[in-house]
N, C-alpha and C positions, 0 to 999 in steps of 0.2 A: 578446563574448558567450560567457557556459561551455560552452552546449550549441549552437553553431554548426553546422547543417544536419546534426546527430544528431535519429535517430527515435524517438520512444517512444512506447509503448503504455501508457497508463493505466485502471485497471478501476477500477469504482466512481467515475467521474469526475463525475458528474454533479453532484454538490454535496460538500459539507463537506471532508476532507483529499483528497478524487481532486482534487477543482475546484481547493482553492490547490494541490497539486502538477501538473498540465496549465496553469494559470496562470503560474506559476514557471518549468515546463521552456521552458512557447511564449516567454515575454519574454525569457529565454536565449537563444533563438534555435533551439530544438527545434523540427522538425516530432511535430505530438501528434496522435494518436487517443486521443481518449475514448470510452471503450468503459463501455456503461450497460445496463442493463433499463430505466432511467427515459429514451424516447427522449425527447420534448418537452426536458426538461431538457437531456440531452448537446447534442443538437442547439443549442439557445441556448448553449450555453457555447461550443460550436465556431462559432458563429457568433461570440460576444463576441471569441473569441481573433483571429478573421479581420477583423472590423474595429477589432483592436488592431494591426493588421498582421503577424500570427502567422501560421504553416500548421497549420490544426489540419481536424479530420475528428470525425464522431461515424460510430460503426459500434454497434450493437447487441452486449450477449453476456450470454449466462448464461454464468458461468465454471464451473456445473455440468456443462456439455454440453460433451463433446471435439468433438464436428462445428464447435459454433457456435466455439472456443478453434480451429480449424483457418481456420473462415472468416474472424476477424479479425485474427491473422495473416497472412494472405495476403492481407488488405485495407490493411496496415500496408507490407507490401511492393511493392505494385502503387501505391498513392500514393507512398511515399517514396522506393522505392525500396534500400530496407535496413531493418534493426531493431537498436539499439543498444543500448536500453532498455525495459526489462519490468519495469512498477511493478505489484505484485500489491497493491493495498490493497481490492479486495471485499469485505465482510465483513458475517455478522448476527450477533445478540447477541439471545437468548431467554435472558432474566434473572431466571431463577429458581434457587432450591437445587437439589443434586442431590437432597434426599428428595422435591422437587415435580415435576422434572424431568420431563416425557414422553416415552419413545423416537424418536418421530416429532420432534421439537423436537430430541433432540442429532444423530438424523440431519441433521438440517436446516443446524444449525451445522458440522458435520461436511465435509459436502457444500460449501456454501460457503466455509467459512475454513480447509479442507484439500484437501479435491478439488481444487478451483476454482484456487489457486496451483500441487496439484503438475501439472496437467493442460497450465497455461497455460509453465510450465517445459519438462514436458516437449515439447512441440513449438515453442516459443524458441529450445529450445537449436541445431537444425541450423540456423535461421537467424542466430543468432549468432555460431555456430562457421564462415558460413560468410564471414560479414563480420567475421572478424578477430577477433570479441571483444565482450565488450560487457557491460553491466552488471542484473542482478537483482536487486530491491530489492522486498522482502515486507514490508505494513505487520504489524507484531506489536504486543506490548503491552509495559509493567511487567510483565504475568502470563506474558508468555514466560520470565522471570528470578526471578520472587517468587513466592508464597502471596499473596494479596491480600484484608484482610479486606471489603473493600468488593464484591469480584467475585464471583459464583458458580462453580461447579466446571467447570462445560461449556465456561466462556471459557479459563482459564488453560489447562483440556488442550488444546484448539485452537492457542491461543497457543504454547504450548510446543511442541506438533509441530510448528509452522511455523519455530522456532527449529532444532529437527533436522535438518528437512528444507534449509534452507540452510547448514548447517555442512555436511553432506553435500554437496551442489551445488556448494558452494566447494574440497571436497578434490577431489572426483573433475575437475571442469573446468576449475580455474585451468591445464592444459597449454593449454588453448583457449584461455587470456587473457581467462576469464568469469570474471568477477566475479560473488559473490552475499554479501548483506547485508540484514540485519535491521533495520528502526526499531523501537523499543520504546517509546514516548510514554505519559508518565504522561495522566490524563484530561487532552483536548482541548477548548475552548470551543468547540465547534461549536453549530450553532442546537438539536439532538437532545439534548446535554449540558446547555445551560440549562436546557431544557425539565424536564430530569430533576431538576437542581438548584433548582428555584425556592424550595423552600425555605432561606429562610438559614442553619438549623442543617445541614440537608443539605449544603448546599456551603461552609460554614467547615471540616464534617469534611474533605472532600474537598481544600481549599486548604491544611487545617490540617497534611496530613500532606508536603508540601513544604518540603524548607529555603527556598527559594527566595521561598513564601507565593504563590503563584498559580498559574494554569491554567494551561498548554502553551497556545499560540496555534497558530491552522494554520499561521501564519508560521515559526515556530518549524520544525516538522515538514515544510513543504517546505524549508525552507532546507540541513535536512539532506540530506533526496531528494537536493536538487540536489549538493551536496558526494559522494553516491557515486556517481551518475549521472554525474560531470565527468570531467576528466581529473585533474584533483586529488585525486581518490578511488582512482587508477590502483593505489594499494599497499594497499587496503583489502578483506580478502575475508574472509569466515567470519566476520565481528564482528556482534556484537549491540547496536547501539546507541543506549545509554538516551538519549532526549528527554526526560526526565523532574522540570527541577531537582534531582536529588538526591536523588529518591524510594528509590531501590534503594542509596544509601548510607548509608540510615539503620544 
């Protein structure tokens, strides 16, 4: 097992890429807290992982809030026993132009897909530093690394500071032996994504622009997690890495 009696904390777990990455790290042999707004849901997933024979926990969090980023935390460590792993994948998408854009809506995105990561770092990191070390992994996009004509402006700037924000993380605490890394996932098939795509013209453009000719699976994108979350990821810090087929080598 990769991730044998390592701890991770998962945000956004409750469904779509939190769920296959807390699925992924428990069958490794991680102990997982899924950390949700959506309780009903987390709770069912930690329960699925426990009678997969997993350790898993659901804990509540806005990862807007430093108190509640404090409480689950130290709910990750009084169960586990340590923290290894801090999977920042939380995230909203208010998907309009910037000339439609509302300032209340790019706070919003703001708030969640920047706050929310640097907030859940910042108080990671003494518990990381103080078990030796240990690995951060912030979901980003394609738009952490492109212009994307498909995406509106609010996501790529989010995207992109989350890419700064871990090249930073990585210079300054690789003496702590913390790792910190980026996924950048071209669009993912989750159940949100179809929904979006039901039209066929709509999702041939969307396929059409992969060498590859098809979607990212959540498989795809935990498999990565798992790879920098492992011991195998051990020389892996400051990288931004596309899941993407090919997207970003056009």
């Amino acid at each position: 097992m990769r991730l044998k009696d390592k701890a991770a904390l998962v945000t956004g777990a409750a469904q779509g890429i939190g769920a296959a990455i807390a699925r992924r790290f428990a069958g490794e042999g991680a102990q997982v807290l899924v950390c949700d707004l959506k309780q009903a849901e987390g709770e069912a997933l930690a329960e699925e992982l426990r009678a997969a024979g997993g350790r898993a926990w659901f804990q509540r969090l806005d990862v807007t809030d430093e108190a509640e980023w404090v409480r689950a935390l130290s709910a990750v460590v009084e169960r586990a026993g340590r923290l290894d792993v801090l999977v920042n994948n939380a995230g909203v998408n208010v998907r309009k132009p910037i000339e439609e854009m509302q300032v209340d809506e790019l706070d919003l995105m703001l708030a969640v897909n920047v706050r929310g990561p640097f907030l859940g770092i910042k108080h990671a990191l003494p518990i990381l530093r103080r078990g030796g070390g240990g690995s951060i992994i912030t979901m980003g996009s394609v738009c952490s690394l492109i212009g994307h004509k498909f995406t509106p402006e609010a996501y790529t700037t989010v995207k992109g500071a989350l890419a700064q924000l871990t090249r930073s993380v990585a210079v300054r605490y690789a003496k702590d032996n913390i790792r910190a890394n980026i996924l950048c996932p071209s669009t993912v098939e989750t159940p949100l994504v179809q929904e979006m795509l039901k039209d066929p013209q709509r999702r041939q453009e969307r396929v059409g622009e992969v060498p590859l000719a098809r979607l990212a699976g959540l498989e795809d994108v935990a498999a990565a997690a798992l790879y920098l979350a492992s011991d195998e990821g051990a020389f892996i810090n400051g990288v931004a890495l596309p899941v993407d087929g090919g997207v970003t080598a056009w």
